[in-house]
VEXSEDREN-746695 format. One record per residue (C-alpha): residue in one letter; x, y, z. Coordinates in Angstrom, 2 decimals, decimal comma. Last residue first. Example, Ala and Ser with C-alpha at 12.3 -4.5 7.8 and 13.67 -1.06 7.14 Angstrom:
VEXSEDREN-746695
SITE  residu        u        v        w
SITE       S    13,67    -1,06     7,14
SITE       A    12,30    -4,50     7,80
This chain:
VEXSEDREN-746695
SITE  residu        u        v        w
SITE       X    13,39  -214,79   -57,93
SITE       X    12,10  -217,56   -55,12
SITE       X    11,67  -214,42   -52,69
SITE       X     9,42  -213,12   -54,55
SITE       X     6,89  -216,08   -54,45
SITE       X     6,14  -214,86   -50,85
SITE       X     3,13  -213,22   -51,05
SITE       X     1,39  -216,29   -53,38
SITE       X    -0,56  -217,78   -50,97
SITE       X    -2,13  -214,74   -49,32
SITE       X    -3,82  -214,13   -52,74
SITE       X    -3,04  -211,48   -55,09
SITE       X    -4,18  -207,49   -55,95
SITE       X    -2,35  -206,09   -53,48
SITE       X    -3,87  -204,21   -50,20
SITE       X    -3,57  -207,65   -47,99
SITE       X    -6,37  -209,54   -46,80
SITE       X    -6,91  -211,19   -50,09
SITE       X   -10,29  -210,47   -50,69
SITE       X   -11,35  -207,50   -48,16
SITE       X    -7,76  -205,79   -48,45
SITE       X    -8,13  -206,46   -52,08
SITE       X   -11,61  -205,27   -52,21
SITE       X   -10,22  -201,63   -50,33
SITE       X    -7,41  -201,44   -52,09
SITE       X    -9,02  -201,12   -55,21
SITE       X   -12,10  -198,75   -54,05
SITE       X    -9,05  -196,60   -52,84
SITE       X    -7,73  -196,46   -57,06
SITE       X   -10,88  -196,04   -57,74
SITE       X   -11,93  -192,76   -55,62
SITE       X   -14,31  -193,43   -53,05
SITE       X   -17,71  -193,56   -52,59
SITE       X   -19,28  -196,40   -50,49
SITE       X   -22,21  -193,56   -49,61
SITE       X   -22,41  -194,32   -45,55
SITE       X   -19,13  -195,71   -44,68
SITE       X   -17,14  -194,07   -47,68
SITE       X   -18,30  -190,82   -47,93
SITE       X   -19,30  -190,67   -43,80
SITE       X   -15,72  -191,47   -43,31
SITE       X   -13,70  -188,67   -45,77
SITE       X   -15,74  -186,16   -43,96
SITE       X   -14,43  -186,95   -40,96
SITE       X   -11,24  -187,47   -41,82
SITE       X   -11,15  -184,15   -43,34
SITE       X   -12,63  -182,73   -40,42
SITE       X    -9,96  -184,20   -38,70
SITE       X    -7,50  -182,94   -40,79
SITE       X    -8,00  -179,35   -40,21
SITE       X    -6,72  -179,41   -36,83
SITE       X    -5,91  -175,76   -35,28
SITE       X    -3,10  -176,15   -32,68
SITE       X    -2,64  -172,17   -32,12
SITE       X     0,46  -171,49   -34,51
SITE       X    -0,88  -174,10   -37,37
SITE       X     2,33  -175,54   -38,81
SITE       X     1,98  -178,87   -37,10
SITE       X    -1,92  -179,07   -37,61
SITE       X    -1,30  -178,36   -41,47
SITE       X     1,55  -180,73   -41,80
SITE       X    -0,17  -183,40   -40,26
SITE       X     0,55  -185,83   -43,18
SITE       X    -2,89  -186,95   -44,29
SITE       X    -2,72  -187,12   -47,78
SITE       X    -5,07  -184,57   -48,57
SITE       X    -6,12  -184,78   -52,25
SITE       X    -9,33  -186,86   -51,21
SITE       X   -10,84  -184,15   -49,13
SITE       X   -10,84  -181,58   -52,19
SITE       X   -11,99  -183,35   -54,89
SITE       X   -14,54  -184,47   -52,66
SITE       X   -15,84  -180,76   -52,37
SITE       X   -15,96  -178,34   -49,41
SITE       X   -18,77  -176,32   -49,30
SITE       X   -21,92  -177,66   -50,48
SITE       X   -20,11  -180,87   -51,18
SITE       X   -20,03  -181,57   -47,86
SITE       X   -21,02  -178,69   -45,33
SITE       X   -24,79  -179,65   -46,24
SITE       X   -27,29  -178,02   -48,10
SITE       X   -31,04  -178,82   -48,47
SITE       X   -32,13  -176,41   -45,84
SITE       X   -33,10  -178,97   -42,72
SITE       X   -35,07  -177,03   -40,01
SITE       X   -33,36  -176,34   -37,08
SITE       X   -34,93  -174,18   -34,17
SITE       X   -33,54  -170,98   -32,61
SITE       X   -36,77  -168,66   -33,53
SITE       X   -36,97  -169,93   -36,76
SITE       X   -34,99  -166,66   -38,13
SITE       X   -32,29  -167,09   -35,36
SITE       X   -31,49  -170,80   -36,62
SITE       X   -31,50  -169,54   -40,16
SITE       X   -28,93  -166,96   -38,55
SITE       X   -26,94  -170,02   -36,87
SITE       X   -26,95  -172,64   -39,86
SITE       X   -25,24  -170,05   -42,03
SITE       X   -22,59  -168,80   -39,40
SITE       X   -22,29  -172,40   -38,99
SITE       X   -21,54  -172,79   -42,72
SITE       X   -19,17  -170,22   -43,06
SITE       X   -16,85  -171,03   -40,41
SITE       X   -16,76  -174,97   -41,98
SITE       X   -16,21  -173,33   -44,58
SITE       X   -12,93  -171,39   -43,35
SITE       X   -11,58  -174,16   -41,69
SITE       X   -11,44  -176,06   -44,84
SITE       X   -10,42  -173,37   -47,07
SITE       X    -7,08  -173,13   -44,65
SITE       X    -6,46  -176,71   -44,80
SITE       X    -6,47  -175,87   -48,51
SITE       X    -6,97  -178,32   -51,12
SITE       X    -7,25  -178,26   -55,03
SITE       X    -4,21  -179,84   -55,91
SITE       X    -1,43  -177,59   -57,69
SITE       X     1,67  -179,83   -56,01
SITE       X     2,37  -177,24   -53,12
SITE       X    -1,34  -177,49   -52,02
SITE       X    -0,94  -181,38   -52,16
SITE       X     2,47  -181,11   -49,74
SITE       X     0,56  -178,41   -47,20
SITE       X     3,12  -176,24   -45,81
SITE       X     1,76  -173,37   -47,45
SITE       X    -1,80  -174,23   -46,42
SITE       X    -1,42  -174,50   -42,61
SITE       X     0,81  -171,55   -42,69
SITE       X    -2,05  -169,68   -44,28
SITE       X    -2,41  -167,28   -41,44
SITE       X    -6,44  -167,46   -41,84
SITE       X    -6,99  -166,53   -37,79
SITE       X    -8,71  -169,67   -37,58
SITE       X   -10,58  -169,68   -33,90
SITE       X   -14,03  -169,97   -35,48
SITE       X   -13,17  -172,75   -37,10
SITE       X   -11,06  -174,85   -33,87
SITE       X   -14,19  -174,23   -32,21
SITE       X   -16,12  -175,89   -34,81
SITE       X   -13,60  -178,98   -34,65
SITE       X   -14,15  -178,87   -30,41
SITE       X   -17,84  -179,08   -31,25
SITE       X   -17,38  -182,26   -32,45
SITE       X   -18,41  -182,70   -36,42
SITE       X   -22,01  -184,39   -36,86
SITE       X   -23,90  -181,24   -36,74
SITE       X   -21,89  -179,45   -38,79
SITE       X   -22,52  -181,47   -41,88
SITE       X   -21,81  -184,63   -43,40
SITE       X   -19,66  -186,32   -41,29
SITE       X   -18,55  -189,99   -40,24
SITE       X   -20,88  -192,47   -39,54
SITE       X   -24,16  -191,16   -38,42
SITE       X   -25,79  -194,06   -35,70
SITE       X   -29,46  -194,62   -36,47
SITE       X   -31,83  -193,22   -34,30
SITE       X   -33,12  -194,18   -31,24
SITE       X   -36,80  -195,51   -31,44
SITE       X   -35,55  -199,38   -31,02
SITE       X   -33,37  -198,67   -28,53
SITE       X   -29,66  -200,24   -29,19
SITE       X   -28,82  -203,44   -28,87
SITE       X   -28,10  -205,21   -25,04
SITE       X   -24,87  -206,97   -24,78
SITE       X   -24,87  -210,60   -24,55
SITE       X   -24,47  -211,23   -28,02
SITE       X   -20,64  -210,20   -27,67
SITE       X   -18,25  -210,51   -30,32
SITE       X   -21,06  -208,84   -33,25
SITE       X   -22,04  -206,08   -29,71
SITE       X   -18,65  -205,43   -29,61
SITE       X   -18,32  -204,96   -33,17
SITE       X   -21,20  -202,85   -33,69
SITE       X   -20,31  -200,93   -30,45
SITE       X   -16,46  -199,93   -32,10
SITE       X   -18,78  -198,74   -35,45
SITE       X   -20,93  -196,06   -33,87
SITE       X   -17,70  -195,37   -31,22
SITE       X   -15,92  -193,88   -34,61
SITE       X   -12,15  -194,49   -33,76
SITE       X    -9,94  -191,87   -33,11
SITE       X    -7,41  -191,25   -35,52
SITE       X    -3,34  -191,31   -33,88
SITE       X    -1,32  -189,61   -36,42
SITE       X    -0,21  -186,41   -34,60
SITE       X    -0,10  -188,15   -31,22
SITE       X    -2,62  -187,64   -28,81
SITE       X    -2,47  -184,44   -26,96
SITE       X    -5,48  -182,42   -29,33
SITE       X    -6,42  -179,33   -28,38
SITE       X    -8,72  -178,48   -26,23
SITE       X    -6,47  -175,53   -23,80
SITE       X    -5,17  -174,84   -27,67
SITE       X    -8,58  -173,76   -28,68
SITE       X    -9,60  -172,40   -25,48
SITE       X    -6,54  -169,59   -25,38
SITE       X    -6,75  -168,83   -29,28
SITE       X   -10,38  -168,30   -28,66
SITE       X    -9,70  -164,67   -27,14
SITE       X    -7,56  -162,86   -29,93
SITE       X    -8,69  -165,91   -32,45
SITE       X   -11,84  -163,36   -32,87
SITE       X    -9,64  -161,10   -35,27
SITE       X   -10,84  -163,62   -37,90
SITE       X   -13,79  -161,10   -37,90
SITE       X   -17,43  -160,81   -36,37
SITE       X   -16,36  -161,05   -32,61
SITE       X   -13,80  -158,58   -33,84
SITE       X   -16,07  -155,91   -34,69
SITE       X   -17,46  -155,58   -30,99
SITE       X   -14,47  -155,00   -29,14
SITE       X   -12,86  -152,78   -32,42
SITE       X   -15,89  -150,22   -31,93
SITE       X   -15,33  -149,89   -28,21
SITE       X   -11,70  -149,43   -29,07
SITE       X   -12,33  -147,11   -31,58
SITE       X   -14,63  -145,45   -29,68
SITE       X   -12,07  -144,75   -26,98
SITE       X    -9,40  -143,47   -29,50
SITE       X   -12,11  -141,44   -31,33
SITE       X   -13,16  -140,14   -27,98
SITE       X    -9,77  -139,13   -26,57
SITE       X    -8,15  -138,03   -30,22
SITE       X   -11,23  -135,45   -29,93
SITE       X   -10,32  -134,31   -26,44
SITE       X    -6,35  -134,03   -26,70
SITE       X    -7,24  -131,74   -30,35
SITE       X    -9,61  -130,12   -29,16
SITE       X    -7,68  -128,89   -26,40
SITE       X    -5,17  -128,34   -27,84
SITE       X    -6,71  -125,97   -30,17
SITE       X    -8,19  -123,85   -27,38
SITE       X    -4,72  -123,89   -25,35
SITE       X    -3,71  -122,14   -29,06
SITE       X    -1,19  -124,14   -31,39
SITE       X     2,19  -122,98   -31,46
SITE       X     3,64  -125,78   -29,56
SITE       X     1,85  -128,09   -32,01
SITE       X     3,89  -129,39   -34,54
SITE       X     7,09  -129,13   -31,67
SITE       X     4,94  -131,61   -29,73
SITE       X     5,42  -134,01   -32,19
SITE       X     8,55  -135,66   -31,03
SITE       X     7,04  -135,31   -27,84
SITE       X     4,64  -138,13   -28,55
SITE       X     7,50  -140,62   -28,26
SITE       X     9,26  -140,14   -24,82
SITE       X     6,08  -138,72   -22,90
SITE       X     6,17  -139,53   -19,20
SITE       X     3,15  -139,28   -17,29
SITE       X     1,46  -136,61   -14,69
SITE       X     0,74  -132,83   -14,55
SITE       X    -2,75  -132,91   -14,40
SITE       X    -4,62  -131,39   -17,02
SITE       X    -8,07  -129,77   -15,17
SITE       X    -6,94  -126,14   -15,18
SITE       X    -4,29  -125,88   -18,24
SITE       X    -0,86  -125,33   -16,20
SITE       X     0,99  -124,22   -19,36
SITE       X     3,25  -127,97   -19,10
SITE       X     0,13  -129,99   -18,53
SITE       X    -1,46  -128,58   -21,90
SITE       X     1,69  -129,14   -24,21
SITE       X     2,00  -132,68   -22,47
SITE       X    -1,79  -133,63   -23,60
SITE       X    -1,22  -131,96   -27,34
SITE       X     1,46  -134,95   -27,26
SITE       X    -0,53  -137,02   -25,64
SITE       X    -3,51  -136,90   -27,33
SITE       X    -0,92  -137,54   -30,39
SITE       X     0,37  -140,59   -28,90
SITE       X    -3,29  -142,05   -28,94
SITE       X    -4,59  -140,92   -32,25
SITE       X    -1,75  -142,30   -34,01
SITE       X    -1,80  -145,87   -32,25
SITE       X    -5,35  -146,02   -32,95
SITE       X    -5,14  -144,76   -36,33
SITE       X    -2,60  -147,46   -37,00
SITE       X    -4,38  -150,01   -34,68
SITE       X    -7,30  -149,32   -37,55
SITE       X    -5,11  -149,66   -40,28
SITE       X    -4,15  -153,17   -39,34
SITE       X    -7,91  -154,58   -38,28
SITE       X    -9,16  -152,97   -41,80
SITE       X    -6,53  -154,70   -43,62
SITE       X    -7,18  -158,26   -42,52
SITE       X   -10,86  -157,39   -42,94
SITE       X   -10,27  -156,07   -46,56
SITE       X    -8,06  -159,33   -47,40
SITE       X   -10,92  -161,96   -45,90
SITE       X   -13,86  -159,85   -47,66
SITE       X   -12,01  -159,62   -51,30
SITE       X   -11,96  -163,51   -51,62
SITE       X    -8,76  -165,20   -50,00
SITE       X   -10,00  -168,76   -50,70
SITE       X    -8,45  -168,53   -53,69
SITE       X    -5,29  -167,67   -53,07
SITE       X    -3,62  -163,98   -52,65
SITE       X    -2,31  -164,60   -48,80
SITE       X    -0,64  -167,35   -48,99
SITE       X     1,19  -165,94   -51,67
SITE       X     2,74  -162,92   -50,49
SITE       X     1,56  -160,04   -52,23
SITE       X     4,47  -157,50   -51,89
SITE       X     2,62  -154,49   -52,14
SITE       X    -0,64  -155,66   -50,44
SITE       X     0,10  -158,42   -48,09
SITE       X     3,43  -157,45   -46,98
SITE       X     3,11  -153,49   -46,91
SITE       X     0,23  -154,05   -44,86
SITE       X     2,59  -156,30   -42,39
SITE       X     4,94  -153,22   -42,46
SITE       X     2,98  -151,21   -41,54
SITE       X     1,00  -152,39   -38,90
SITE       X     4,54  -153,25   -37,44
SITE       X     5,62  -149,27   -37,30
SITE       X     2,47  -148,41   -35,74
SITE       X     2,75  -151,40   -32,94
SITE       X     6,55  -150,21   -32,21
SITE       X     5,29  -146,16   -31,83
SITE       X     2,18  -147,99   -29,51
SITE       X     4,95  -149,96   -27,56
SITE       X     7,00  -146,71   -26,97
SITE       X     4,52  -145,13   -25,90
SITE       X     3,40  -147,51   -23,50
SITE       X     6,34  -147,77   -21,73
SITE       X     6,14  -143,99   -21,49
SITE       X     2,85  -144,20   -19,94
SITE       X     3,74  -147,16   -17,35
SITE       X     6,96  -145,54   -16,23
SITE       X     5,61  -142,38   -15,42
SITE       X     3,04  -143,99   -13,50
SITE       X     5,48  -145,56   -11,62
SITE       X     7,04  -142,56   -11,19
SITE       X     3,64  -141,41    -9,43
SITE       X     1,13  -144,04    -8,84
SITE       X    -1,13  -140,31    -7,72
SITE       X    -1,44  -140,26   -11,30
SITE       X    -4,23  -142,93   -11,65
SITE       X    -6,75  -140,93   -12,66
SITE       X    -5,21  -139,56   -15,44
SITE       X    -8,30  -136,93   -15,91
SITE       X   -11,12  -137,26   -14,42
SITE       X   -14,76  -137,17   -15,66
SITE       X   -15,61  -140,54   -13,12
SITE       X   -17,00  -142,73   -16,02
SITE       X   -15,09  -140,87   -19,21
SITE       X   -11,55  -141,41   -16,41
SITE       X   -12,79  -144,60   -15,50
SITE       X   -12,97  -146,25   -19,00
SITE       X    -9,58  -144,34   -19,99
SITE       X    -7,63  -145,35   -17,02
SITE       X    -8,69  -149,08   -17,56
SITE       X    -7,44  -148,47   -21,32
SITE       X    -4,13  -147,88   -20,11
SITE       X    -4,18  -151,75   -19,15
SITE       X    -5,23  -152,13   -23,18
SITE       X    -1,64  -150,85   -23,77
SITE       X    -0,41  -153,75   -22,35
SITE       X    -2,58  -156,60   -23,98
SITE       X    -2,70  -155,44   -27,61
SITE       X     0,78  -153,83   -27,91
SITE       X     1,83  -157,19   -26,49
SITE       X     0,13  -158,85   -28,68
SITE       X     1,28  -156,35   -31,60
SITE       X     5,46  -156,68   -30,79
SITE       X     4,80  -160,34   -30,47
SITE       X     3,64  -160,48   -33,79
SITE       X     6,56  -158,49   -35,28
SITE       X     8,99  -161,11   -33,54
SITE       X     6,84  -164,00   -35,42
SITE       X     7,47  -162,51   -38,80
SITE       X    10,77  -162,44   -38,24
SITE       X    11,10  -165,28   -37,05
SITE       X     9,29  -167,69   -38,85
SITE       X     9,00  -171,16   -36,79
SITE       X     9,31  -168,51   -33,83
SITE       X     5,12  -168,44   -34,37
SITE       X     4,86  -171,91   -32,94
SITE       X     5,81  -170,47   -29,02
SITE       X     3,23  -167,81   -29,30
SITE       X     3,89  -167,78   -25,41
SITE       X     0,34  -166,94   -24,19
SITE       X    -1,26  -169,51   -27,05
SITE       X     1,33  -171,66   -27,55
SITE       X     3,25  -172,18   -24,42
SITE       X     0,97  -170,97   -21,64
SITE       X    -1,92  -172,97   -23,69
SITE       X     0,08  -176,40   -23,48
SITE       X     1,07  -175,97   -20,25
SITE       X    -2,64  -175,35   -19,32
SITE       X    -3,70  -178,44   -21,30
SITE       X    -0,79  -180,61   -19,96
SITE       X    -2,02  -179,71   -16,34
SITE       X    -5,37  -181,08   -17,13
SITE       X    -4,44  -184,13   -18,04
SITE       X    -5,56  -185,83   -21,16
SITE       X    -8,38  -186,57   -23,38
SITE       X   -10,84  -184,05   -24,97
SITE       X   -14,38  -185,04   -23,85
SITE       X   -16,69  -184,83   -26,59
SITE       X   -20,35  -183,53   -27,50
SITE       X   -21,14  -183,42   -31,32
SITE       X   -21,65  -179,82   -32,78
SITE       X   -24,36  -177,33   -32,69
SITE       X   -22,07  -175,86   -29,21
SITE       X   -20,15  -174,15   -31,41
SITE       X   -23,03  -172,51   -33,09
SITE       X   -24,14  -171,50   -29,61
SITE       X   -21,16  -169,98   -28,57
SITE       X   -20,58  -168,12   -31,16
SITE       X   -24,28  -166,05   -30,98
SITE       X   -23,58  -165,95   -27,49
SITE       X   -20,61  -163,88   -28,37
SITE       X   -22,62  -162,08   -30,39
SITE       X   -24,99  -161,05   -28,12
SITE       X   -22,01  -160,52   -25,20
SITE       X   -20,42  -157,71   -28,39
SITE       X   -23,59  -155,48   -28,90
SITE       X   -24,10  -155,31   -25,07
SITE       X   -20,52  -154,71   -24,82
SITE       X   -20,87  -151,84   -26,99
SITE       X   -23,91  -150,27   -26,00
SITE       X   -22,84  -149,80   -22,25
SITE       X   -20,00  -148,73   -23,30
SITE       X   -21,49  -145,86   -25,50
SITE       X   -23,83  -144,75   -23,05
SITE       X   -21,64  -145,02   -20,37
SITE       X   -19,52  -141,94   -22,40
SITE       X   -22,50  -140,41   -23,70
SITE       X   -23,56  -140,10   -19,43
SITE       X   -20,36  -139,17   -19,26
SITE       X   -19,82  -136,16   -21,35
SITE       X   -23,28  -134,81   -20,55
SITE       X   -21,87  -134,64   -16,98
């Protein structure tokens, strides 16, 4: 009984821990702009069944992608054996749903063999980011937190999967000597490879050994549920929202800013009533959180800092300072900043000086992108860097007229000649007389 009042305990615990910061996320999302994503609703589900359930943009790298899959499934199937777990520390049974029979069978040595297939790809994608040190994952964004947390997630499943197929190997060992309280029940295809290791162990030892590989794989996962709402990990759950929101326009449609699409209604029409004199003066453009959409925060905290975005990015390639990557992961940073300063006045905002421009992500930066799409196209979960780029780029322009020269250029020839060359609509056509 002691067992399972520690046992509720420790749920109980957890998920509190993990719906305060999940509220915690939610609110910082929620900091930014109201929109309405266009689009039918049946395109949005279709569009999360294929990306987000399917992991259809991950087979753009196949092996890498095939690996993956191996872990979300790992992640969602084995997790049903979880169920048993929960009720079994609740109830103080023991594989409480035996009485499935064969089917049961089934179910345990399926999920043997996807824990021995999760193991083996935890490897080998730690063996890819710290022996062979791919690129994307060594720049400069990726500061000693974003590698350790990358390799904590991966060596935890590893543990996990260890401690799992060896309570069932020292779990087999007990059902097969009649052990009270062991039902005979499962199939064991993987974890009796070790059972040799421990077929001379005493019941006593086996039992300590089944029991503490229980609670550390339980607490593990209670420990992982609430760690992940504080790591990249988090795109588990968002992935499914984020590409449910994400955008069905075409790639290089921009929106325009509604601020600026009512001043020229209202310069065409007089008859349309002007704005309240106490309302405040329209933003154009972005500055800081607060004046992104909250679909563009949710698209932060859903980065899972892959990198594709970044190593397909043509001013990356070329040495420039930009990262779509860096961009999401800012704009992470910063609401995580605005959010505890938030908590510490009680949930109110008072300005702090800083801003997500400049602050963060520099004008260097935002003018090297060239606005190809290649980030959102590589992006496995429809991330969109490059409207926060945009966005950005707008309020630099619209509400500080800074731009680089060679823009500033274009810009007064557009406005003196109507064209972006430097001569007069009269003299377009003198090429043609050459």
């Amino acid at each position: 009984m002691i067992a399972q009042i520690l046992f509720l305990a420790l749920l109980l615990a957890a998920s509190y821990l993990a719906y305060k910061r999940f509220a915690f996320v939610k609110r910082n999302i929620l900091l930014g702009r109201d929109v309405t994503p266009t689009g039918e609703s049946s395109e949005r589900w279709s569009t999360m069944f294929k990306v987000a359930l399917g992991q259809g943009k991950m087979f753009t790298r196949p092996l890498v992608a095939t690996m993956h899959l191996v872990l979300y499934a790992g992640f969602i199937i084995i997790n049903i054996e979880l169920l048993e777990i929960v009720l079994d520390g609740l109830t103080g049974h023991h594989r409480i749903f035996s009485f499935l029979g064969s089917f049961y069978n089934f179910l345990i040595g399926s999920f043997e063999v996807l824990a021995a297939l999760v193991f083996i790809a935890c490897v080998v994608f730690l063996m890819r980011r710290n022996a062979l040190k791919i690129k994307r994952f060594w720049m400069r964004e990726m500061t000693s937190w974003p590698r350790t947390d990358a390799n904590l997630i991966l060596i935890t499943e590893i543990f996990l999967m260890s401690a799992f197929l060896l309570m069932n190997a020292s779990d087999s060992i007990l059902q097969s000597r009649a052990i009270e309280h062991y039902t005979s029940a499962g199939s064991f295809p993987i974890s009796s490879l070790l059972t040799p290791a421990l077929s001379n162990a005493s019941d006593g030892a086996l039992i300590f050994i089944e029991r503490f590989c229980w609670w550390f794989h339980i607490i593990g996962i209670l420990a992982f549920l609430v760690y992940v709402t504080y790591s990249k990990h988090l795109h588990i759950i968002l992935a499914f929202p984020n590409t449910y929101f994400s955008k069905l326009q075409p790639a290089g449609e921009f929106n325009n800013l509604a601020s600026v699409t009512n001043e020229v209604k209202m310069m065409l029409d007089p008859s349309l009533p002007p704005p309240a004199a106490d309302a405040p003066p329209a933003r154009f453009g972005a500055k800081d959180i607060f004046d992104l959409n909250w679909v563009n925060l949710l698209n932060a905290y859903s980065c899972t800092e892959c990198g594709r975005c970044t190593s397909e990015c043509p001013a990356n390639q070329t040495g420039k300072l930009l990262s779509p990557r860096k961009i999401m992961m800012d704009t992470r940073d910063r609401m995580e900043e605005v959010g505890k300063k938030m908590d510490a006045c009680g949930g109110q905002w008072t300005d702090d000086g800083r801003s997500l421009l400049r602050d963060y992500i520099s004008e260097e930066e935002l003018w090297a992108c060239t606005t190809c799409n290649a980030c959102t196209n590589a992006c496995p979960i429809n991330i969109n860097p490059l409207e926060i780029i945009i966005d950005l780029r707008q309020y630099l322009i619209m509400e500080e007229s800074k731009s680089p020269e060679s823009i500033t250029v274009m810009f007064n020839n557009i406005e003196n000649n109507g064209a972006p060359w430097a001569m007069s609509a009269s003299d377009r056509a003198n090429w043609t007389n050459n």
